[in-house]
C-alpha positions as CSV (number, residue, x, y, z in Angstrom):
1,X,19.9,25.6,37.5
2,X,18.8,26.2,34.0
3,X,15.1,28.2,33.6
4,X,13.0,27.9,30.9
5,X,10.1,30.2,29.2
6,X,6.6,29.0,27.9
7,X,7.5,28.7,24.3
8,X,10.2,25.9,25.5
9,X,8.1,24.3,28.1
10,X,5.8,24.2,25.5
11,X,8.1,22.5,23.1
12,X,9.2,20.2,25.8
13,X,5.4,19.0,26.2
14,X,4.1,19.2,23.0
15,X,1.5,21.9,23.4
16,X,0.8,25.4,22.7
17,X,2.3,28.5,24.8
18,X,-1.4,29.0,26.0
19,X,-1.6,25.5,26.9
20,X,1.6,26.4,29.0
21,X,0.1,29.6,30.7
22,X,-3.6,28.0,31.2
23,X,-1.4,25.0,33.3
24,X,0.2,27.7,35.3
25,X,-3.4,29.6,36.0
26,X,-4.7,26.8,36.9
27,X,-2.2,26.1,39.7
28,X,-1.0,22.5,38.1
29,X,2.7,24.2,37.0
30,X,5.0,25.8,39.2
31,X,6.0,28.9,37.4
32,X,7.4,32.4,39.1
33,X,6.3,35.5,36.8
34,X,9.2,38.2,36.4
35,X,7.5,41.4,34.3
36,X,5.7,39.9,31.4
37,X,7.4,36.4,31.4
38,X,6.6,33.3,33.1
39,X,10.2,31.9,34.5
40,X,9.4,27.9,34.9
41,X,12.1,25.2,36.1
42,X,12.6,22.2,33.8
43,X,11.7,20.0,36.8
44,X,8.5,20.8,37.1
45,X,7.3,19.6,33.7
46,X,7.3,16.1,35.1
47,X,3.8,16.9,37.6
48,X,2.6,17.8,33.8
49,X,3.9,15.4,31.4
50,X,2.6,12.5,32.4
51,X,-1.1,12.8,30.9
52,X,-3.3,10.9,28.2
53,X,-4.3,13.0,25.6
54,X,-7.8,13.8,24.6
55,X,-10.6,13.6,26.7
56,X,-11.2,11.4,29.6
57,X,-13.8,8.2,28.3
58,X,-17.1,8.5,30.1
59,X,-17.9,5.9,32.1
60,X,-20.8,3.9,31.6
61,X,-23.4,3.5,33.9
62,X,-24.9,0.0,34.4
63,X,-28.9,0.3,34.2
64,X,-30.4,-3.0,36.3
């Protein structure tokens, strides 16, 4: 089983190592912290990966 850091998880998805670290704080990538590094398996960038960037589009409410 290969593990990965945030610089290459954040190479593997295309966003910034804070990007990375924010994903993990908020609970939406698995990672297990060892010291001062965040040790993340290569699997678990598919619960990430698939996303739209930007913003969501409001949605528009239809006034009668």
């Amino acid at each position: 089983m290969k593990i990965i850091g945030t610089a290459e998880a954040a190479r593997k998805l295309g966003v910034t190592q804070n990007r990375v670290r924010a994903l993990i704080d908020a609970k939406r990538l698995k990672a297990t912290k060892l010291g001062n590094l965040w040790l993340i398996d290569p699997k678990d960038l598919d619960a990430v990966k698939i996303r739209k960037p930007g913003r969501p589009r409001n949605k528009k409410s239809k006034k009668p």
